[in-house]
Phi, psi and omega in degrees: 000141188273131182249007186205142193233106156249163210246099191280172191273287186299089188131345185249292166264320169257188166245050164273347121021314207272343172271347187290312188313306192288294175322316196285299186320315163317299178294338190243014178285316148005293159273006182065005147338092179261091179339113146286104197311308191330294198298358157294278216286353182235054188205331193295169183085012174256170179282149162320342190266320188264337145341269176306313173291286179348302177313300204284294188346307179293323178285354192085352183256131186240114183230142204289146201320311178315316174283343196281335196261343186275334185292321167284321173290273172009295193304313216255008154305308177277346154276341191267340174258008186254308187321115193258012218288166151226163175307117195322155167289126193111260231292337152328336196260287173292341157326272182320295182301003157261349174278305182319305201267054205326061146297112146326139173225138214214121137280140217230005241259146166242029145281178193245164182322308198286322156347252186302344188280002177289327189234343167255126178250173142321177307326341215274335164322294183291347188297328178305122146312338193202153155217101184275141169256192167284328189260055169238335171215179190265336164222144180284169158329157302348327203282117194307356175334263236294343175285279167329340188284303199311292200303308187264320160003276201282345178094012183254171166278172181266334135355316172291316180293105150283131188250155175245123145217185199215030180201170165299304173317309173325284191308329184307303196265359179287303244243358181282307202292328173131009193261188170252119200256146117278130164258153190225115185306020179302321182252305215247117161316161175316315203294340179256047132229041182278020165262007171292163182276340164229153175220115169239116166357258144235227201296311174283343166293313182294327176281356160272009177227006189318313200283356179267344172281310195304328185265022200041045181266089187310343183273034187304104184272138191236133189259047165271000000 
């Protein structure tokens, strides 16, 4: 039985993807870069240092180590000072219904603490049991660290765990880790998230199916 819902942040719990998007565009027009949004959404839930090296990597571009972390401190300036994002429609509501069903609730995140306090605030903040970042562990989405961590944190087995993501890298370290995923079509059409175990429109569709997910019922219906 599932006793704990974790939760990743961009794309999950806020709609921030479209500002994370702007910032990265900034930092790399410069560079003669021309941002390919893809190449932001199907890298999220890794940190921002392997983001940003990836990028230049794919571009061809070599640069001494010192700019690269300067390039990445820029990014993430200009989203913490740019940023308008709000809380997905829905999650406060599955909070409270993961609550209701006295479920742990875990953030998940590959972003950093100063990061997400741009946009997840009190009250809504203390409702988490727990919020692991980027500066909680040493390797990231894909690689299953930041889940497992989460999972003896809070005291469930990963077995136990239900996950929310919205991205590839996510379902990767959720499904590394032993757990059982949702995916939610927020940034990525289905086809980049089939290794999750359910696909949901969003956020309110996975709660009309919610007690059948919890009860590990694969005949789960989705109206994708």
């Amino acid at each position: 039985m599932i006793q704990a819902l974790l939760l990743d942040f961009d794309g999950v719990v806020a709609n921030t993807m479209p500002y994370h998007i702007a910032a990265w565009r900034e930092v790399f027009s410069p560079l003669g870069i021309q941002l390919d949004p893809m190449d932001v959404y199907l890298r999220e839930g890794s940190s921002a240092n392997n983001i940003g090296r990836s990028i230049l990597q794919k571009s061809n571009i070599q640069l001494p180590e010192k700019k690269i972390q300067e390039l990445i401190d820029k990014k993430r300036q200009l989203y913490r000072q740019r940023t308008k994002a709000k809380l997905q429609e829905g999650i406060e509501e599955l909070v409270a219904m993961a609550k209701s069903k006295k479920l742990k609730v875990a953030l998940v995140t590959g972003s950093t603490w100063n990061t997400i306090c741009t946009v997840l605030k009190d009250p809504f903040r203390s409702e988490f049991n727990l919020v692991i970042t980027a500066d909680d562990v040493s390797r990231n989405k894909p690689d299953p660290e930041p889940y497992l961590k989460a999972a003896e944190k809070i005291g469930v087995a990963p077995q136990q765990c239900l996950v929310v993501e919205n991205a590839p890298y996510g379902i990767q370290a959720a499904k590394a880790a032993g757990m059982r995923c949702v995916a939610i079509q927020s940034t990525l059409p289905k086809e980049h998230l089939q290794g999750a175990d359910w696909i949901f429109t969003d956020l309110h569709e996975m709660m009309s199916q919610f007690d059948l997910i919890l009860n590990h019922r694969d005949q789960v219906e989705t109206l994708t």
